[in-house]
N, C-alpha and C positions, 0 to 999 in steps of 0.2 A: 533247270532240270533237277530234279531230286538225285539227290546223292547215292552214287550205287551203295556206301556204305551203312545207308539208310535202310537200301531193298535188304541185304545182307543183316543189318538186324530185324528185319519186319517177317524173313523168314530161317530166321535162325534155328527156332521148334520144329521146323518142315524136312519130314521123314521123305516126301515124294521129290526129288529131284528134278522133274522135270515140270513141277509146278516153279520150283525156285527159279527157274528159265523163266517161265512164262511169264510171270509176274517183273521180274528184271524189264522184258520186252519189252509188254505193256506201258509199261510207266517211261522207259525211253522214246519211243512212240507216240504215247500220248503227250507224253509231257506235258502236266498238268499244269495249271495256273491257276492263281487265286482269279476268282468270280467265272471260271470256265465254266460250261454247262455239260457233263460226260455221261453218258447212259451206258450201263452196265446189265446186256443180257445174252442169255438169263444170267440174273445175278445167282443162283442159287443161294449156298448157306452164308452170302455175303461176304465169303472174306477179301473179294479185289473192296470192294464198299469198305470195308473196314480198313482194310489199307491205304486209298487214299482218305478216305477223313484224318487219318493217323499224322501221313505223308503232309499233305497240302486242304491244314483244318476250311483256306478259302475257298476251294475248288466247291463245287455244284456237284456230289453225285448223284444219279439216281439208278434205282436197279426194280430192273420187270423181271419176270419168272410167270410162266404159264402152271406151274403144278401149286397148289396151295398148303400142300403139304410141305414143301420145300418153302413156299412164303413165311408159312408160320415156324418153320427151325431159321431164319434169313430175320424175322422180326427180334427173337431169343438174342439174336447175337448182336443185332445193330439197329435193334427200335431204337434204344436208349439213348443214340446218338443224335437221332430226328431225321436220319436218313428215308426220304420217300421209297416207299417199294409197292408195285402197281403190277396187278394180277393183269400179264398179258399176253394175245397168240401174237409171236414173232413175224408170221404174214400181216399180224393186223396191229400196229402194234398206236396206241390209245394218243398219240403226237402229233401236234404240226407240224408240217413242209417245215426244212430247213429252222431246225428246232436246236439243235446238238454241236457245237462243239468236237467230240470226241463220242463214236461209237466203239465197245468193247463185245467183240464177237468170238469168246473162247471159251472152245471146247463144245459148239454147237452145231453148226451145220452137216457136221459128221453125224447128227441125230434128226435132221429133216430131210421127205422127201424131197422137196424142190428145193436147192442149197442158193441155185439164181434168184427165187424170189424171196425167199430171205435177206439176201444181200443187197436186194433191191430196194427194200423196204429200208434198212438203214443209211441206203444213199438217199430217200426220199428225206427222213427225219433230221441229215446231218445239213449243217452249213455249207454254203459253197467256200471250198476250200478248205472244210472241217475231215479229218481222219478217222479211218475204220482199221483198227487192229485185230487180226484174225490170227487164231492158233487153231489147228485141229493137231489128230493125231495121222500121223505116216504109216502111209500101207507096208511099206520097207524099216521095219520097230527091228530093235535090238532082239535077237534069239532069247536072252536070258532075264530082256523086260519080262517076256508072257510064254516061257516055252511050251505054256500048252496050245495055246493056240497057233504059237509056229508051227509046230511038230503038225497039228491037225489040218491047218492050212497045207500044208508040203504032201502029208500022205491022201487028205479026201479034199479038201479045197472046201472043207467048214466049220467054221470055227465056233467056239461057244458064245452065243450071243448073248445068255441071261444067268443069272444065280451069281452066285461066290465063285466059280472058274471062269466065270465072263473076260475079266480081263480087260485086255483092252481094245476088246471087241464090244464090249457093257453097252446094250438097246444100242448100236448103231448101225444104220444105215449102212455105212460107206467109210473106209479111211482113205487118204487118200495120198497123189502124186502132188507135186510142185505144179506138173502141167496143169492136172485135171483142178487144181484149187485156181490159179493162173487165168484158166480159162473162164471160170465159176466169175471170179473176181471182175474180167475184164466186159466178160458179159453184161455184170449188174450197172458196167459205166464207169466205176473207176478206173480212175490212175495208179497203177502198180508203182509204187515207190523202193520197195523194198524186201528183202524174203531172207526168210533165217530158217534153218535145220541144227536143233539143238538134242542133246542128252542120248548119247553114242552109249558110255562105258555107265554099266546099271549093274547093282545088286542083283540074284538071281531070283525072278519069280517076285521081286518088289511089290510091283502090283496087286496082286493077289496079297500080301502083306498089307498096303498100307491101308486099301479101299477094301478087299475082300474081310480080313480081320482087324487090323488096328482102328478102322474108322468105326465101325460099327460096335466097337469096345467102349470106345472113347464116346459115342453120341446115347450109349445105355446106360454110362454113370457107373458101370461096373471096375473099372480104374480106380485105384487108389489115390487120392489125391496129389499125393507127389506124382506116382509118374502121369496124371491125366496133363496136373501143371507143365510139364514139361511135354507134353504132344499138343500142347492146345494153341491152335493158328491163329487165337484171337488176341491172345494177353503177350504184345511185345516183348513187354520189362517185365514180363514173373518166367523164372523158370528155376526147378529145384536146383540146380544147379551141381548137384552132386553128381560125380564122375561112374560115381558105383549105380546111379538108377538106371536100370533096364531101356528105357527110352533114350536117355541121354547115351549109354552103351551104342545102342543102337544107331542113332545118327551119329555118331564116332562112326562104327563101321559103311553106312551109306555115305560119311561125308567121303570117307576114303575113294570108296569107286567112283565117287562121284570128281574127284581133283582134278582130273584128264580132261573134264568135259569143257567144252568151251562156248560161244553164246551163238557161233555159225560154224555149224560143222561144213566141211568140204561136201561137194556134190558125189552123187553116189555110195556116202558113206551113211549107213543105218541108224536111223534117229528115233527115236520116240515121240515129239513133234515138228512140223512144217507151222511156219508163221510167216502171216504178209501184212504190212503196211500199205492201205489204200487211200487216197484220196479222190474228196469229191471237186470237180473241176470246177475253178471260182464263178465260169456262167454257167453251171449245171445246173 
């Protein structure tokens, strides 16, 4: 199993807290292995692809993404590596039966109508016996993850789905319950193995921070090179490292709220993501 102290420097630059989760998961979960075959979708701007190449150089990854605009920023950051990446629709997705090893389902179904045929598809593509990791985001999020979209959910029951106040509402569909994922899951045939509820205590309004302005700073080149160095998810071992740069500041302050947080929060208590480990049944 890759060493947590690994995940911990692979996301050391990581302003979003509850990516730090997710990524921790994944990699516990899949637990990759040298000549594993893992598929990663959509992979978007690559950075799970870049962290296992980083992690386990043996492992096999590959990463599909249906937007091509998203392929070509996912090429930028991990052509160079030789990492395959294959323009695909998630219903359809370019593979043979019992193909995978390890399927990575985060941060997606929450953005497609039919979330069953989705997950269907990557029980068709996985090995009998091969695991599907899944994160979406929780209908029941922290008030001061997105308080605009709590506030707006509580007073009209709608929330911003599109722009820079989107949140962590951003083009989706649906967030969702333990049950209603549970159900999704159990439908598509897997074996529920496991479920986590992580990242409770958040900075205020984060979201809107990291994805609504700091991401879109960062991907314009308008950052100064010290502090882009130190936001940038890609380059493990570089970071300015000076206490006084604004970014580094900054995740000073996010790692703070972030100390409380733990990797399964208790039931009923407000999370920012739900995550389940699925497996495909070895005569499935």
């Amino acid at each position: 199993m890759v060493d947590l102290a690994l995940i911990q420097h692979m996301t050391r630059n990581e302003a979003d807290m509850a990516f730090k989760k997710r990524a921790q998961t994944i990699f516990e979960w899949v637990n990759p292995q040298d000549g594993q075959l893992i598929l990663d979708v959509p992979c978007g701007r690559g950075f799970y692809l870049n962290m296992f190449r980083y992690a386990v150089p043996g492992a096999r990854i590959v990463g599909a993404e249906l937007e091509w605009a998203i392929i070509r920023k996912a090429q930028a950051n991990v052509g160079h590596l030789g990492v395959p990446l294959h323009n695909a629709n998630i219903y359809r997705l370019p593979y043979p039966d019992n193909t995978f090893d390890a399927v990575i389902l985060s941060e997606i179904l929450e953005h497609v109508e039919d979330d069953v045929a989705a997950l269907r598809e990557a029980y068709r593509v996985l090995k009998p016996g091969g695991v599907v990791t899944i994160t979406v985001p929780n209908a029941d999020y922290p008030f001061w993850w997105d308080p605009i979209n709590k506030t707006l959910e509580a007073l009209f029951g709608r929330p911003i789905r599109r722009g820079p106040l989107a949140g962590i509402w951003a083009n989706h569909v649906r967030l969702y319950t333990m049950e209603r994922l549970r159900s999704a899951v159990r439908a598509a045939r897997f074996v529920v193995e496991e479920e986590r509820r992580f990242t409770h205590y958040c900075f205020p309004f984060i979201h809107n921070l990291v994805y609504g302005l700091g991401m879109p700073l960062l991907e314009s080149g308008l950052l100064p090179a010290k502090m882009a160095a130190a936001a940038n998810r890609l380059t493990f071992d570089q970071n300015d490292g000076a206490w006084w740069n604004p970014i580094n500041l900054g995740l000073r302050v996010f790692n703070f709220f972030d100390r409380k947080n733990t990797i399964n929060e208790p039931p009923g208590r407000s999370t920012v993501n739900l995550a389940m480990k699925g497996r495909k049944a070895h005569d499935g």
